[in-house]
C-alpha positions in Angstrom: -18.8 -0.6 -28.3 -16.5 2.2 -27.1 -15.8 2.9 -23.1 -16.2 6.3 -22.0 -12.1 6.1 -22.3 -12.1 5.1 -25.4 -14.5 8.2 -26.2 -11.4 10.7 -24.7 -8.5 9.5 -25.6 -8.6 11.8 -29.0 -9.0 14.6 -27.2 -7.0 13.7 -23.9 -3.9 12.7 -23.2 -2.6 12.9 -19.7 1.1 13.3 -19.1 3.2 10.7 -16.7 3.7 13.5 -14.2 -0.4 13.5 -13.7 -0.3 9.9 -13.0 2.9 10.5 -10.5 0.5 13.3 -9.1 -3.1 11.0 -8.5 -1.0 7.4 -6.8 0.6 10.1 -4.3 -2.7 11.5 -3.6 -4.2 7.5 -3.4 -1.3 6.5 -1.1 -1.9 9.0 1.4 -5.4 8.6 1.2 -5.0 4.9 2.0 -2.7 5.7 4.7 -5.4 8.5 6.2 -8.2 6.1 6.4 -5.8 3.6 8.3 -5.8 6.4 10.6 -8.9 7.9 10.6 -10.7 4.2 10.9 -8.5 3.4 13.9 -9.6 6.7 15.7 -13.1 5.3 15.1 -12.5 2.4 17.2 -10.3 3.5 19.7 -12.5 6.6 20.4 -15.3 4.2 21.2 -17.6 5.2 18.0 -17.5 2.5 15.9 -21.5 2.2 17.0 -22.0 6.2 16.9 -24.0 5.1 13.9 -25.8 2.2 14.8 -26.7 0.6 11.2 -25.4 0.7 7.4 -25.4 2.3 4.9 -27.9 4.5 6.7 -26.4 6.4 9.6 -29.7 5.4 11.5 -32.8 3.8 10.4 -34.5 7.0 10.1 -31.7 9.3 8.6 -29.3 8.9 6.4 -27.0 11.4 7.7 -25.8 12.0 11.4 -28.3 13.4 13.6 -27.7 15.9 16.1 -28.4 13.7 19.1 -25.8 10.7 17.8 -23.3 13.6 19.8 -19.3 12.9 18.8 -19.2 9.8 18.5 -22.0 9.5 15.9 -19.8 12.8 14.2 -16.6 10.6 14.3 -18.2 7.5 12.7 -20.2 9.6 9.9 -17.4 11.6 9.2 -14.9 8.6 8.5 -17.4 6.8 6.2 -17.8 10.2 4.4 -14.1 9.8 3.9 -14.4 6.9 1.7 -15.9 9.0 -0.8 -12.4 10.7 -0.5 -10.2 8.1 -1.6 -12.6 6.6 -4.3 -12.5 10.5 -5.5 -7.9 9.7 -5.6 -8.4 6.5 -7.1 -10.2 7.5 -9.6 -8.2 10.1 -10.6 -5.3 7.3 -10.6 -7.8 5.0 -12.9 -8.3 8.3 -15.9 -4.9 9.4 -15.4 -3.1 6.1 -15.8 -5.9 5.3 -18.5 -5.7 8.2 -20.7 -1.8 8.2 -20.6 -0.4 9.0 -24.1 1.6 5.3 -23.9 -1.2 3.5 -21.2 0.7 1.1 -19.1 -1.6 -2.8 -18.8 0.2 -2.5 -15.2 -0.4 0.9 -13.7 -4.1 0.5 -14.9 -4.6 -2.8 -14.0 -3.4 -1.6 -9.9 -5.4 1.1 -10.4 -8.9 -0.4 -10.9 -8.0 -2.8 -8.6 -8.0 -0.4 -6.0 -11.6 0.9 -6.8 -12.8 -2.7 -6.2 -11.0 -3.4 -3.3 -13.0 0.4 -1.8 -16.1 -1.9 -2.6 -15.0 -4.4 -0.5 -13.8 -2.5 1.9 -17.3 -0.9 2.1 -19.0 -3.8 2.7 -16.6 -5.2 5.2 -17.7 -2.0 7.2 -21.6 -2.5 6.6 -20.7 -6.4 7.9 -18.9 -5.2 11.1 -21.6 -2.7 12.1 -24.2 -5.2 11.6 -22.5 -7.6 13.7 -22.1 -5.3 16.5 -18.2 -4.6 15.4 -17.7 -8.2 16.3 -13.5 -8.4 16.6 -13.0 -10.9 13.9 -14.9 -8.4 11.5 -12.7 -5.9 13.1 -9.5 -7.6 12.2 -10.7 -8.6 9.1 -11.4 -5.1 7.6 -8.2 -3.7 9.1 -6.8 -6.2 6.6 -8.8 -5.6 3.8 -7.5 -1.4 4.4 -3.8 -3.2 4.1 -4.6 -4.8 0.9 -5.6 -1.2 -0.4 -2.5 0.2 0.6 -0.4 -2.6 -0.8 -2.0 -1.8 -4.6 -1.7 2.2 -3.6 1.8 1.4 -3.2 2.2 -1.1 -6.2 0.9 1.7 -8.2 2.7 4.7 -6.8 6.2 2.9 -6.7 5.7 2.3 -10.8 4.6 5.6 -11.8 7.4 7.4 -10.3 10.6 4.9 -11.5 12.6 5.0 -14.5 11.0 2.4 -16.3 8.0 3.9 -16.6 9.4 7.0 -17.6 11.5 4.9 -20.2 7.9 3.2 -21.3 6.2 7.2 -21.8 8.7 7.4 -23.8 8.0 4.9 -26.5 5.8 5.6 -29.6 2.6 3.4 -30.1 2.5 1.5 -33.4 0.0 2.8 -36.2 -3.1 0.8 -36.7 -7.4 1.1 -35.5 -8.4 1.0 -32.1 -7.5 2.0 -28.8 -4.6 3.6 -27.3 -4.6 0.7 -24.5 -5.0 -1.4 -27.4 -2.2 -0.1 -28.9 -0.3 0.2 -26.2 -0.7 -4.2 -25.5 0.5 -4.5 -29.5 4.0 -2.5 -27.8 4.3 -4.6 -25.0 4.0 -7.9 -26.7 6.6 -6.6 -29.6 8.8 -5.7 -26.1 8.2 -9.6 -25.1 9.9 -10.9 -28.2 12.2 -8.7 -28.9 13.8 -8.5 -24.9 13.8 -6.4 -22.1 14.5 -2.6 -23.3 12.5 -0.9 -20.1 15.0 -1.9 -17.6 18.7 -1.3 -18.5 20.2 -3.3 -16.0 23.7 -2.9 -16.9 25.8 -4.9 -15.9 23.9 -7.8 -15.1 23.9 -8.8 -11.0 24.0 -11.9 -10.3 23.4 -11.8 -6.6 19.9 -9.8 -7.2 17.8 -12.8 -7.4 18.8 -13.8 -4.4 18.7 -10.7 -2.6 14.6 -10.3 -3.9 14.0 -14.2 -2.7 15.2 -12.8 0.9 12.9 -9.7 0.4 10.0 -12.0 -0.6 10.8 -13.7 2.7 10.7 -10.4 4.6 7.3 -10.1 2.8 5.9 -12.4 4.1 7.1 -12.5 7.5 6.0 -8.7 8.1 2.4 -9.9 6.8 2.1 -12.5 9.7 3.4 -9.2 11.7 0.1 -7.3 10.5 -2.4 -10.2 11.3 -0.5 -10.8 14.3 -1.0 -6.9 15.2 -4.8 -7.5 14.2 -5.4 -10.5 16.5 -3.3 -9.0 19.3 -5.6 -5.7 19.1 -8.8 -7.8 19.0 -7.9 -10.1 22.0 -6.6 -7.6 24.6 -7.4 -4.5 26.2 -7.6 -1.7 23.9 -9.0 2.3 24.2 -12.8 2.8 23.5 -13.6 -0.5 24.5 -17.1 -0.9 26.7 -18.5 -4.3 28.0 -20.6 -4.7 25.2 -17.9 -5.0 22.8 -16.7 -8.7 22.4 -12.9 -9.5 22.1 -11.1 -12.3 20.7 -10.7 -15.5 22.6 -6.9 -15.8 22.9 -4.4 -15.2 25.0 -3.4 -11.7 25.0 -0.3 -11.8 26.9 0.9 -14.8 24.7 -0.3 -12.9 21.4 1.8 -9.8 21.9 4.6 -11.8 22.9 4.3 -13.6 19.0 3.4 -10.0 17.6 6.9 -8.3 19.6 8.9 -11.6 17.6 7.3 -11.4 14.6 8.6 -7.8 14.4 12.3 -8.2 15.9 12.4 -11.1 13.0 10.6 -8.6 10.2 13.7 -6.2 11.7 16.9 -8.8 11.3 15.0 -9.6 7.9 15.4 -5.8 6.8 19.2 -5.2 8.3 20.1 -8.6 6.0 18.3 -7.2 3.4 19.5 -4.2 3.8 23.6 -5.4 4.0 23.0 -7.4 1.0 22.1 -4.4 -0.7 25.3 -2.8 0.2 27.2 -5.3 -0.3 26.3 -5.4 -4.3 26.2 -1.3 -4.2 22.8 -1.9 -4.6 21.7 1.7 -4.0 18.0 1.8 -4.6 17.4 -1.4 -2.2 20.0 0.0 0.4 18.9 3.6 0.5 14.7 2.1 1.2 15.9 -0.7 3.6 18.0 1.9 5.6 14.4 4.3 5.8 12.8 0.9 6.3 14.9 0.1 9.7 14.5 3.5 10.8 10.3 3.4 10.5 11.1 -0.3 12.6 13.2 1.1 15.2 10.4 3.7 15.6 7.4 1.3 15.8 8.8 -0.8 18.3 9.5 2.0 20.3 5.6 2.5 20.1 4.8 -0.4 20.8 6.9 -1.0 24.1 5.9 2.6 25.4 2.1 1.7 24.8 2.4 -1.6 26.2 4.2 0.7 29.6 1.5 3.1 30.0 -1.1 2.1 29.6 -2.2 2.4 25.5 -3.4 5.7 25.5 -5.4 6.0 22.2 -2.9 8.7 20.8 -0.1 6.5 21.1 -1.6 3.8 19.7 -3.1 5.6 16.8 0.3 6.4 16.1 1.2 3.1 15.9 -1.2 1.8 13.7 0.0 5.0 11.0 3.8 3.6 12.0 2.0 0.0 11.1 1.2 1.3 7.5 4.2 2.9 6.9 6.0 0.0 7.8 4.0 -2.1 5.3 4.6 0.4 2.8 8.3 0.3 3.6 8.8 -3.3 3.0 7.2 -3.9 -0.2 8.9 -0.8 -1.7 11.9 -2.9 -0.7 11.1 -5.8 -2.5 10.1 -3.5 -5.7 13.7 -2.5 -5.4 15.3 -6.1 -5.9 12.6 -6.7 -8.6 12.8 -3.8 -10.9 16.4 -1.9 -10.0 17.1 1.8 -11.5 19.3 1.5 -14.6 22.6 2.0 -14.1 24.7 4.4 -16.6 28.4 3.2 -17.3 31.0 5.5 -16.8 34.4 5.9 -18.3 35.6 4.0 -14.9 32.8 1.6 -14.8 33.4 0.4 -18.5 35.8 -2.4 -18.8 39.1 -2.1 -20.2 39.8 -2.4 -24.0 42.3 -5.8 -24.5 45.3 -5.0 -25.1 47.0 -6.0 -28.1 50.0 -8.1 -28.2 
């Protein structure tokens, strides 16, 4: 039995530029309902409609009387609808690409089950009266959205997959994608021809198990970030909202290391890069430690005055970006642009006695 795609693809076929096109749109959508669900919560409407997936039990949409903050919750569940519409433009575009890519479609779909999730995550925390955990919870489930967003976005616009729309499918029945898995196993026995890594570096592994690291360490920064927002004071709150039983204080003071450690991690990262003219990895680690430098900024003037909601909206954006930042880093060390030898780059002809 034929899928729907496998209905199109002899009368569709999408260029790379169109996928390029629908991951932008997907990233920024991931990174707007960051935003937009973090203006929920710190405006105080994470209740301004009381039940799920109803808005109340007698309306499905917001009624007049529900007043802003029923407006503000409605409006940001209206914008998953949004990003389900950009990742599934990603899903056909990366789909019905003339040369489909098992990768870029693989990140894609994940995407529009990770929505779901995220959906129901939202039903669980209104039900539970947005109960913190629940809270922090789905904030992380909205990172794991933007972490495939960006998987997906950073491979549709390098050179390799540019170098992989450029190959021709081998003749035979079925599927494009079919097709398209035939190429890619050929690829596997016959070596690496989408990344022209020439000459080889030998110092790159090492440089992506220190990025790895970064990972990993700006992840504990994010639940750290979570846990710290659940536990202590925070903009919309009322007394019928529970918080987190731990230590505030102590909690920002893990979540200020965390991110001084996620920021030495970058600058080694970062000199590494430099140091093996590296320029892909050097040029994102240097826009990564500027987007650090900024957040903490944030995040001191917040903790000085106050955290006015504004503020600290903008810090859970600079949060996002930040994420985005690092992984882009480690995509560097894993899949570096080719390099084209030049005349002085090439090495010298022996010389003949």
């Amino acid at each position: 039995m034929r899928t729907p795609f496998g209905l199109l693809e002899p009368y569709v076929s999408l260029t790379p530029r169109a996928v390029r096109w629908a991951t932008t749109f997907a990233l920024l959508c991931s990174i707007g309902i960051i935003l937009t669900g973090g203006i929920v919560r710190l405006t105080g409407s994470g209740l301004g409609c009381p039940t799920w997936p109803k808005c109340t039990d007698d309306s499905l949409i917001v009624p007049a009387e529900m007043g802003i903050h029923g407006t503000i919750e409605f409006t940001n569940r209206m914008l998953t609808f949004v990003i389900s519409v950009a990742v599934g433009l990603a899903i056909i575009t990366a789909r019905l690409q003339k040369v489909p890519n098992r990768w870029l479609v693989r990140t894609t779909w994940s995407q529009f089950f990770i929505i779901v999730l995220n959906a129901v995550l939202g039903g669980i925390t209104v039900w539970t009266g947005l109960n913190p955990y629940m809270v922090a919870i789905h904030f992380c489930a909205a990172t794991l959205l933007l972490t495939t967003t960006t998987l997906s976005y950073d491979y549709a616009h390098s050179p390799a997959f540019a170098d992989w729309s450029r190959h021709s499918l081998p003749e035979g029945p079925g599927t494009r994608y079919a097709r398209a898995k035939a190429l890619l196993r050929s690829q596997a026995t016959e070596g690496p021809v989408v990344l022209n890594q020439v000459p080889v570096d030998p110092t790159r592994p090492r440089r992506t198990r220190l990025a790895w690291v970064l990972v990993a360490v700006a992840a504990l920064l994010v639940v750290a970030g979570t846990l710290t927002t659940g536990a202590g004071p925070h903009p919309g709150d009322s007394s019928e909202v529970h918080r987190i039983d731990l230590d505030w204080a102590g909690l920002a003071w893990v979540h200020g290391l965390l991110g001084t450690l996620v920021l030495v991690l970058a600058g080694a990262v970062t000199w590494a890069a430099h140091q093996a003219a590296d320029l892909k990895t050097r040029r994102r680690g240097l826009i990564l430690l500027g987007l650090l430098v900024g957040q903490m900024t944030i995040g001191v003037y917040q903790s000085l005055d106050g955290l006015p909601w504004v503020v600290v909206a903008a810090h859970m954006v600079g949060a996002a970006l930040v994420w985005v930042g690092v992984l882009r880093v480690l995509l560097a060390t894993i899949h570096p642009d080719p390099v084209v030898l030049t005349p002085e780059t090439e090495a010298p002809a022996p010389v003949s006695a």
